[in-house]
Rosetta silent file (secondary structure, phi, psi, omega in degrees, C-alpha in Angstrom):
SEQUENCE: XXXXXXXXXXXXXXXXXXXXXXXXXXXXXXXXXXXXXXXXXXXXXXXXXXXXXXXXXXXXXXXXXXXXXXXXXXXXXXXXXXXXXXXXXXXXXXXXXXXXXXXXXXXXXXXXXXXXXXXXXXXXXXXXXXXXXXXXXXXXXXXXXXXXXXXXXXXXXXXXXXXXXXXXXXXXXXXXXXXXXXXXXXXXXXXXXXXXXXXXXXXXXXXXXXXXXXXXXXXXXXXXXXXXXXXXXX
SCORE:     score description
SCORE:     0.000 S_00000001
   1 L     0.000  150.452 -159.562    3.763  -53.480   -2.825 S_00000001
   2 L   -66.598  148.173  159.966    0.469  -51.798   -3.707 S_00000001
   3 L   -27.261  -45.849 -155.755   -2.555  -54.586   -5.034 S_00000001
   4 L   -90.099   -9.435 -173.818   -2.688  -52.762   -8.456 S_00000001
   5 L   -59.401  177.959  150.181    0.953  -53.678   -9.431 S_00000001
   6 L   -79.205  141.970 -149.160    1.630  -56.486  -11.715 S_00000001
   7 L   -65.714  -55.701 -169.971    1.633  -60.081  -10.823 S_00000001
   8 E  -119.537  130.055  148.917    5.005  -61.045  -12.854 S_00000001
   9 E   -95.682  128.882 -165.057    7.888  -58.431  -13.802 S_00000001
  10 E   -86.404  136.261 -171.994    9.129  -59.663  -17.298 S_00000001
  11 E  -136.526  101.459  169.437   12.881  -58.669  -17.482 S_00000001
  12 E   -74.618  163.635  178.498   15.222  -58.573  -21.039 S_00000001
  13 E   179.784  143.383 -171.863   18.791  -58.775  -21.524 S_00000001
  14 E   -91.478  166.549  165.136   20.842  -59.446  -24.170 S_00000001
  15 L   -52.985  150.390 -159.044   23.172  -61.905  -24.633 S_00000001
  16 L   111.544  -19.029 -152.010   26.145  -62.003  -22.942 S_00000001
  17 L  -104.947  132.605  158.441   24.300  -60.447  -19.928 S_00000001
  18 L  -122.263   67.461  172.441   24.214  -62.287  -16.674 S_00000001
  19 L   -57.093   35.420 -175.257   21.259  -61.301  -14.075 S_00000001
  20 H   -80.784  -43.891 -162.955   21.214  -64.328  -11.832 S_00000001
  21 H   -59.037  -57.743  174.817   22.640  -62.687   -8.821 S_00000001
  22 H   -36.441  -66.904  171.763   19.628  -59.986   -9.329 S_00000001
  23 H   -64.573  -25.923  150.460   17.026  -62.375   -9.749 S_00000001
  24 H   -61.714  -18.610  165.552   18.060  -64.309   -7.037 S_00000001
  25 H   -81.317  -25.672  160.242   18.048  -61.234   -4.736 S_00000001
  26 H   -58.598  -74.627 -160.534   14.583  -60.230   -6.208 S_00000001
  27 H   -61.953    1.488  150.371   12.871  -63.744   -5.704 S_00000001
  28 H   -93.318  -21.474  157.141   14.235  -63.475   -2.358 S_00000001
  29 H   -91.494   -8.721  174.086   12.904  -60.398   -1.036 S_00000001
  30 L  -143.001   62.131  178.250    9.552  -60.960   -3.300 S_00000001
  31 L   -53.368  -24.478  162.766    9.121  -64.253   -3.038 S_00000001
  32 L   -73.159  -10.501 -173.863    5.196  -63.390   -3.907 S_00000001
  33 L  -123.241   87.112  170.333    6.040  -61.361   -6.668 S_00000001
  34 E   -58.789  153.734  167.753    7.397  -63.903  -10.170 S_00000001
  35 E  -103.594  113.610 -167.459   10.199  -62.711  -12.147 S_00000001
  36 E  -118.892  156.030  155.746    9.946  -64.124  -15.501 S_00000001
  37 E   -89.501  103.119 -166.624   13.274  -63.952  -18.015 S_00000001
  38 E  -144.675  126.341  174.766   13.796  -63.423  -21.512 S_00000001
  39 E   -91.584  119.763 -162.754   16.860  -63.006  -23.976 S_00000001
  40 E  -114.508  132.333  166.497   16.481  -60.769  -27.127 S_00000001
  41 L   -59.272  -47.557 -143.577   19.002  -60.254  -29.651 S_00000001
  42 L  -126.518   85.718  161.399   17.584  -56.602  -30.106 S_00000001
  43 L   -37.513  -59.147 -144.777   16.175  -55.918  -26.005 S_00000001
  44 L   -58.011  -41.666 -169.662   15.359  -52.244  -26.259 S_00000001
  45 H   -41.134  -36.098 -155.321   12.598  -53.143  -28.873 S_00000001
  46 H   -88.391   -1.122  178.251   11.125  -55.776  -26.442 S_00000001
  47 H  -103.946  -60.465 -163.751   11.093  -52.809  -23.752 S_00000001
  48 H   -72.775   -8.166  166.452    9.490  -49.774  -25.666 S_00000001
  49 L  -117.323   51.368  166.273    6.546  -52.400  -27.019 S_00000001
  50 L    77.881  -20.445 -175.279    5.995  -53.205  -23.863 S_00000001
  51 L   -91.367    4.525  158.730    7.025  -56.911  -23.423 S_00000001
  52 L  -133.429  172.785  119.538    9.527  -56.548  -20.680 S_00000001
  53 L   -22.923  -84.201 -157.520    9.536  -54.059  -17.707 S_00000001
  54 E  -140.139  156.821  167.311   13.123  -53.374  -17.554 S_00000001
  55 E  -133.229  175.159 -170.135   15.738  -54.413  -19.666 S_00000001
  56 E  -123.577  104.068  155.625   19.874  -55.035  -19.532 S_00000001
  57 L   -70.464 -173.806  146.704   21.013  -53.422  -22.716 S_00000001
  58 L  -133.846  101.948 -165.083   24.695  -52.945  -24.710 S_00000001
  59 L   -51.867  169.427  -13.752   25.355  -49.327  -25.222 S_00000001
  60 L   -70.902  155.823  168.439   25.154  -47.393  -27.507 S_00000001
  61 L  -134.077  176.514  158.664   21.348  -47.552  -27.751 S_00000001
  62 L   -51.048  133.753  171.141   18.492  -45.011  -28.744 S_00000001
  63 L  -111.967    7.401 -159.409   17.749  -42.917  -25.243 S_00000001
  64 L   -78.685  167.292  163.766   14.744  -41.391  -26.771 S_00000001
  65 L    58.534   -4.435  165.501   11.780  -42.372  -24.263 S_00000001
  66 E   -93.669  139.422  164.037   13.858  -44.583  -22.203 S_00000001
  67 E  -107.927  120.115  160.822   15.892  -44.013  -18.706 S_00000001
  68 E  -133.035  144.646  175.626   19.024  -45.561  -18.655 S_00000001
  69 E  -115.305  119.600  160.516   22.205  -46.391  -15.709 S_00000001
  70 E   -43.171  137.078 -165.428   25.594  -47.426  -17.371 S_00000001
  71 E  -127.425  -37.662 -167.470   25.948  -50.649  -15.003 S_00000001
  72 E  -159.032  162.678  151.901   29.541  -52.154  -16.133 S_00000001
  73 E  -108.273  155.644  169.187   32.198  -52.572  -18.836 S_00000001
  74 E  -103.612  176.657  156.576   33.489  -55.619  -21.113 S_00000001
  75 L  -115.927  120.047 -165.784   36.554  -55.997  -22.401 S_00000001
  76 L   -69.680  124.587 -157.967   36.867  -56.406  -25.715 S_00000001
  77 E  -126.899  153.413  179.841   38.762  -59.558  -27.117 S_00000001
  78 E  -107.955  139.854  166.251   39.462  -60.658  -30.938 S_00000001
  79 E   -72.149  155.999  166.689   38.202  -64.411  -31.629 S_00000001
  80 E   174.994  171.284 -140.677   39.974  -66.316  -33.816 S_00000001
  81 E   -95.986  167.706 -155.889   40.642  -70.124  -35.043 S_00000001
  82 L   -73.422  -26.424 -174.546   43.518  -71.976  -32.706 S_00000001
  83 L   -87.472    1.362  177.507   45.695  -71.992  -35.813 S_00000001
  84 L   -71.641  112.460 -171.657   45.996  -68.407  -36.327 S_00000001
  85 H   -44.471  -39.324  177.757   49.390  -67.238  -35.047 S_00000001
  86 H   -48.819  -10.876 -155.993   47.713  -64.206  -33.089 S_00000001
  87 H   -83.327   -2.965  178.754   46.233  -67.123  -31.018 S_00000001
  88 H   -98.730  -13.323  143.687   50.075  -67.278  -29.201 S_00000001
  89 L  -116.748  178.055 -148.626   49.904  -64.382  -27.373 S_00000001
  90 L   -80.228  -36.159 -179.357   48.615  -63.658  -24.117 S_00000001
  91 E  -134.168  122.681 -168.169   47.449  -60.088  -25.246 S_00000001
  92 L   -70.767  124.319 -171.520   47.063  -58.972  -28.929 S_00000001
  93 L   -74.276  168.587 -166.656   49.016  -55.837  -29.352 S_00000001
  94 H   -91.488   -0.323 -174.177   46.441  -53.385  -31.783 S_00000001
  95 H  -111.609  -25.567 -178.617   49.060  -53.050  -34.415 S_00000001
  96 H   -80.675  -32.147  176.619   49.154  -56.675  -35.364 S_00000001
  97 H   -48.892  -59.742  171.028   45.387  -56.839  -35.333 S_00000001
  98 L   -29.179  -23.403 -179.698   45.513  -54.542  -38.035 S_00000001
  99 L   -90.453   -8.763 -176.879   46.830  -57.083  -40.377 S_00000001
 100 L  -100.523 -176.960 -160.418   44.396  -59.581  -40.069 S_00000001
 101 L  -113.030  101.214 -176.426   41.136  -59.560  -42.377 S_00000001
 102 E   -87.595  136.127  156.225   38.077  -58.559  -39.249 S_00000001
 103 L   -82.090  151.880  177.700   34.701  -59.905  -40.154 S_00000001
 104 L  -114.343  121.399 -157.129   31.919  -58.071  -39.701 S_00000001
 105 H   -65.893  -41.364  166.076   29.426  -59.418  -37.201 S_00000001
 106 H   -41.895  -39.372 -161.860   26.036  -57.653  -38.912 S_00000001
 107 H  -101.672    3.461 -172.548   27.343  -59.439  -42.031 S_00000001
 108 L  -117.857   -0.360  170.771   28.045  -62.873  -40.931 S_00000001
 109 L   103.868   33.936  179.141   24.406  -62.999  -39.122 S_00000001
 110 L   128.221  176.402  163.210   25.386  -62.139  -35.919 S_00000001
 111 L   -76.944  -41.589 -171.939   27.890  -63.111  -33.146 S_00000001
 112 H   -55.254  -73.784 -160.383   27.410  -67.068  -32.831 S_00000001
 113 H   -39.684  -41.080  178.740   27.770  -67.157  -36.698 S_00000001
 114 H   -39.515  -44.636 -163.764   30.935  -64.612  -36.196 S_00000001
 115 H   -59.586  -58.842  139.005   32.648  -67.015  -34.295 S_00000001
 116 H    40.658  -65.495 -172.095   31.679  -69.260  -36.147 S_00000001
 117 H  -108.232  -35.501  169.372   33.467  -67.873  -39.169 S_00000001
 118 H   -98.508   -6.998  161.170   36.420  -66.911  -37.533 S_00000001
 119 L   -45.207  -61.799 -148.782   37.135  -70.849  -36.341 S_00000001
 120 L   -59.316  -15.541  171.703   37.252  -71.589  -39.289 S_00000001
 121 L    99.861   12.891 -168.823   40.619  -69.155  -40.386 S_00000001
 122 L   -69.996   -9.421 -147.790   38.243  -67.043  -42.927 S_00000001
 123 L   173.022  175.640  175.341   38.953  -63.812  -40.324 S_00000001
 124 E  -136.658  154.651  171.635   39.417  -62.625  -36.986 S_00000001
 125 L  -147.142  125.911 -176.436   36.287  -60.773  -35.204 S_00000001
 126 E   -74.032  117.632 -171.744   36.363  -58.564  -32.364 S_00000001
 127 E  -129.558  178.457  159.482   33.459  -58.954  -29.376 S_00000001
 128 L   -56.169  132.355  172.292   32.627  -58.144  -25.937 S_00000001
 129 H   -42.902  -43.435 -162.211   34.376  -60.858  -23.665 S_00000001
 130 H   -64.470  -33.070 -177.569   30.990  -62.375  -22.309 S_00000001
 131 H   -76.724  -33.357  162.539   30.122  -63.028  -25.850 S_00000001
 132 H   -62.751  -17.728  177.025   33.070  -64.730  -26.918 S_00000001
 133 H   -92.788  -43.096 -164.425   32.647  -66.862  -23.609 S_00000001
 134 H   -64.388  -30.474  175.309   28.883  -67.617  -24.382 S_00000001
 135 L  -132.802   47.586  151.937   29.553  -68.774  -27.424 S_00000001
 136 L   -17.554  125.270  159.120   33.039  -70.418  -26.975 S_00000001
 137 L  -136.767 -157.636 -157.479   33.816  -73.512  -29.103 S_00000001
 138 L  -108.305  -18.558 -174.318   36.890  -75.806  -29.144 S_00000001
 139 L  -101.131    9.008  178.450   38.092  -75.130  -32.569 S_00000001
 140 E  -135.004  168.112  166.758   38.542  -71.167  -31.665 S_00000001
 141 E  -144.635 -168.942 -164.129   40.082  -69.163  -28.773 S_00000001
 142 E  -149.190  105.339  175.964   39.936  -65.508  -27.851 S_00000001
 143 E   -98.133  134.249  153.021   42.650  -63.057  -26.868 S_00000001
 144 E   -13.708  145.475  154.299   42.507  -59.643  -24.624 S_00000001
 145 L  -138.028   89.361 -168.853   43.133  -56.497  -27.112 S_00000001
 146 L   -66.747  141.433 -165.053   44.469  -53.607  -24.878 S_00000001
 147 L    99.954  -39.144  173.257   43.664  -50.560  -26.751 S_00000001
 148 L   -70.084  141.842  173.764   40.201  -51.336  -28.242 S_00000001
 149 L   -66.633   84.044  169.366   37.071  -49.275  -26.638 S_00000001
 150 L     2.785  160.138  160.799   35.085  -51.004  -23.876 S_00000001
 151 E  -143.287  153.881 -143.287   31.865  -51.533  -24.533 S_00000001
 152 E  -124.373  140.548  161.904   29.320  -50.875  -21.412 S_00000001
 153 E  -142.879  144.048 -178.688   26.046  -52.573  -20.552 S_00000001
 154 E  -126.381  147.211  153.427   22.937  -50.674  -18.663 S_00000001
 155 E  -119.680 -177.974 -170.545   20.013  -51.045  -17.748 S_00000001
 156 E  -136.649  152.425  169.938   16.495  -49.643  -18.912 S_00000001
 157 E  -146.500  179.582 -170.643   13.097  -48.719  -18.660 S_00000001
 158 E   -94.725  125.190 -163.318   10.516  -46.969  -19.663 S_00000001
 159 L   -67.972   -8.218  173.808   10.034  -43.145  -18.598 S_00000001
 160 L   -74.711  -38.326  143.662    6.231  -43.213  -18.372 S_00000001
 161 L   -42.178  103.441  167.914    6.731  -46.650  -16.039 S_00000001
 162 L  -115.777   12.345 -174.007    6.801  -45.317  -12.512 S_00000001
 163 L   -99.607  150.066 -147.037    5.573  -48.419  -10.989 S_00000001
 164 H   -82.984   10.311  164.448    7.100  -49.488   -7.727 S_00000001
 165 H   -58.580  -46.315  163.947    7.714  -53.139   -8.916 S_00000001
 166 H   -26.006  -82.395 -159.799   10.270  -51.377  -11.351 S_00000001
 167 H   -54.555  -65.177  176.755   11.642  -48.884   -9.326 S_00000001
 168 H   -22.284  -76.815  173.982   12.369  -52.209   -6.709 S_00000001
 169 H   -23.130  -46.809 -163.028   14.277  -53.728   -9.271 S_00000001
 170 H   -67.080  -42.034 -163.322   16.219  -50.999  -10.262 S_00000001
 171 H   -67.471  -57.554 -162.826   17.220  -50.265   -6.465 S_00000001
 172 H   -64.185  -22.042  167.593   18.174  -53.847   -6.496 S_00000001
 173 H   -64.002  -38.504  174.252   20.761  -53.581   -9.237 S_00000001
 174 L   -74.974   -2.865  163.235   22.118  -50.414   -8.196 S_00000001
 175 L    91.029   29.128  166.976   22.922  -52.336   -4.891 S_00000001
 176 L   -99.993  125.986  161.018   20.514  -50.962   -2.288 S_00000001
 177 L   -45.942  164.843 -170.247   20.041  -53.016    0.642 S_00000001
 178 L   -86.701    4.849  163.518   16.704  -54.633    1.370 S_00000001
 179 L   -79.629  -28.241 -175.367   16.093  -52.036    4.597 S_00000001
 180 L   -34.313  156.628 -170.764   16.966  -48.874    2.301 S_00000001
 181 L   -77.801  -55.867  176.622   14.634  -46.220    2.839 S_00000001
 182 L   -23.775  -33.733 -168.771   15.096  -45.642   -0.937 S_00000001
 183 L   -76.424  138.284  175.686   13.239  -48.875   -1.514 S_00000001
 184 H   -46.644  -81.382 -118.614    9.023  -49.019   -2.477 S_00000001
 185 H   -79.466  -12.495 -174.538    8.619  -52.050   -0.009 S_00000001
 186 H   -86.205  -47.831  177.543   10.308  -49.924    2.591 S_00000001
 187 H   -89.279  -13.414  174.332    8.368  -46.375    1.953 S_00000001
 188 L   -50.795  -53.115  179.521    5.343  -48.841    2.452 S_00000001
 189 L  -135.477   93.392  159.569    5.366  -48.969    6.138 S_00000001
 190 L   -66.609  151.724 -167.351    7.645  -45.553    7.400 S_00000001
 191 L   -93.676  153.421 -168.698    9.027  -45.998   10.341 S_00000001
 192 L   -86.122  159.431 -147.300    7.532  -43.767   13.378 S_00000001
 193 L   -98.679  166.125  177.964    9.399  -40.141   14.587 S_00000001
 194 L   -48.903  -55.040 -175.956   10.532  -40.114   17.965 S_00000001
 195 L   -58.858  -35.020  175.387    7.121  -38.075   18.724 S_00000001
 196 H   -48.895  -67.779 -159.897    5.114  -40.594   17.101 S_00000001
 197 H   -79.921   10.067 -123.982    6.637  -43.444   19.810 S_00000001
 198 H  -134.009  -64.746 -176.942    6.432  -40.871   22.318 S_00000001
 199 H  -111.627    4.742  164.139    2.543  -40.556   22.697 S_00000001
 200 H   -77.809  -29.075 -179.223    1.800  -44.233   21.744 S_00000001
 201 H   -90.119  -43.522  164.718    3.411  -45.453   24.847 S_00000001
 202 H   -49.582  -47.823 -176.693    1.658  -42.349   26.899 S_00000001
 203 H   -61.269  -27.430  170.618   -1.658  -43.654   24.885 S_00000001
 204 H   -59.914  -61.217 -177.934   -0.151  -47.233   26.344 S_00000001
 205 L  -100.775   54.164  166.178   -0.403  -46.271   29.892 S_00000001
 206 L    85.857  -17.505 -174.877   -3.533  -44.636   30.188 S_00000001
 207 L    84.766   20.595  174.992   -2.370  -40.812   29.397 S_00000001
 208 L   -75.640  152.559  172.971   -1.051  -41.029   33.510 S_00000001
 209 L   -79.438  175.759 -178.022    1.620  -39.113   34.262 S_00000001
 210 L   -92.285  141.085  168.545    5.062  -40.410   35.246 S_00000001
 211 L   -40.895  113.323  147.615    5.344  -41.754   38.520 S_00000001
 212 L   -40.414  160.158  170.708    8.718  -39.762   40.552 S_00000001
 213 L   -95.596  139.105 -177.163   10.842  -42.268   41.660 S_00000001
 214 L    99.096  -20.670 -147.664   10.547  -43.450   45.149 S_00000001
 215 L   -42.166  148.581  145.385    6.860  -41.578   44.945 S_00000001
 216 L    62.807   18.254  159.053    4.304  -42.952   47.485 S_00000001
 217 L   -86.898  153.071  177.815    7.032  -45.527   48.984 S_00000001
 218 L   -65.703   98.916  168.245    6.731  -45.731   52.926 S_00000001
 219 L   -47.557  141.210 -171.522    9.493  -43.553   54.581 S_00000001
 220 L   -74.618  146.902  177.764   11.879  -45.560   57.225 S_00000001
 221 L   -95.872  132.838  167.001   10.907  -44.115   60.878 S_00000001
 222 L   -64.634  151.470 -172.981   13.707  -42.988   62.987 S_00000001
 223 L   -71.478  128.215  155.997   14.350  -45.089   66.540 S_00000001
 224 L   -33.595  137.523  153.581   12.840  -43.334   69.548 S_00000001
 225 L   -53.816  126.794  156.936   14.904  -42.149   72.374 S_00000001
 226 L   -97.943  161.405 -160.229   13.952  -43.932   75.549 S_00000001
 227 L   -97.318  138.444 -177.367   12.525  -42.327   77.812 S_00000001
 228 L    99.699   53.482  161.569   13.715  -40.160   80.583 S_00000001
 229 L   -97.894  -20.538 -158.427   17.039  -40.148   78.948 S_00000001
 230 L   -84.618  123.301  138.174   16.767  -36.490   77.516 S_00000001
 231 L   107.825   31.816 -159.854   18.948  -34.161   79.716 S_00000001
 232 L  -108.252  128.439  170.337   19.951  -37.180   81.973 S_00000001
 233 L  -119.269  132.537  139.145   24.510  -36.904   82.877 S_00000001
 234 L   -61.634    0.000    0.000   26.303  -39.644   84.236 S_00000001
């Protein structure tokens, strides 16, 4: 990657979000290049003032001034305390959900606190699966709710960021190998056209021309007749 790049790319993601396989395929192709990690409640802010690179959002977000790729869905599950009867099936049907008293996560401070709140039998509160695993406890469980809307996480940057440290990332999430063409580290050193390898190996041997084959080997001599055999009849 060019000299002028940066040293570290700082990379957000909200909770819930797991980028190890990426940053383990980054510090293995850019072992020279740190990756530093940081979790934000609120990413995109920590992207548009600058203090990550690229971040792993949870739609919907703001798109102004941003590029974003939809990367996956959760599935949404309702939390609730062990003793809650909903907690005996496998999958909550959406009409019984209705009947319970949902907390609202902005109002209880959050997710952790959500859960939190619904251990306790005050409520039931609906989250993204990862979040309900991340913050798991023993006095609550979490059922499937078929019917409820996915909710999607992408990730982002900034559109005025064009630098190939970025764009590398980006490639790697979207699943481009580390030979793609597609790739900075790749477009670095192009590989040479047939013509290209063509007059470096004439430029190898001198500019000579090619040899024919057999040229300038020593023809076999035919055997002589001996002589005063020609026109000789038994």
């Amino acid at each position: 990657m060019p000299a002028d790049q940066p040293r570290t790319l700082s990379v957000g993601f909200v909770p819930g979000v797991t980028p190890g396989k990426w940053v383990a395929r980054w510090r293995e192709r850019h072992p020279d290049m740190p990756l530093e990690l940081h979790q934000h409640d609120d990413a995109l802010t920590a992207l548009l003032d600058a203090s990550d690179d690229v971040v792993f959002v949870r739609l919907p977000v703001e798109r102004t001034g941003i590029h974003l790729i939809p990367l996956y869905e959760e599935q949404p599950v309702a939390v609730m305390s062990r003793d809650n009867e909903l907690s005996l099936y496998d999958d909550v049907p959406l009409e019984e959900l209705e009947g319970e008293p949902l907390l609202d996560i902005e109002e209880c401070g959050g997710p952790k606190t959500a859960v939190e709140v619904a251990a306790t039998g005050a409520g039931v509160v609906v989250l993204p699966m990862s979040l309900a695993r991340l913050y798991a406890r023993r006095d609550a469980v979490h059922r499937a709710v078929p019917g409820l809307p996915v909710t999607t996480i992408g990730i982002a940057w900034r559109v005025e960021d064009e630098s190939d440290d970025v764009e590398e990332f980006i490639g790697i999430v979207r699943g481009r190998t580390a030979q793609s063409s597609r790739q900075p580290s790749q477009r670095e050193a192009p590989k040479k056209t047939a013509s290209q390898k063509a007059a470096a190996k004439k430029a190898a041997a001198g500019g000579n021309p090619k040899v024919q084959k057999g040229a300038g080997k020593p023809q076999p001599r035919k055997p002589a007749r001996p002589a005063g055999s020609r026109g000789k009849r038994r």
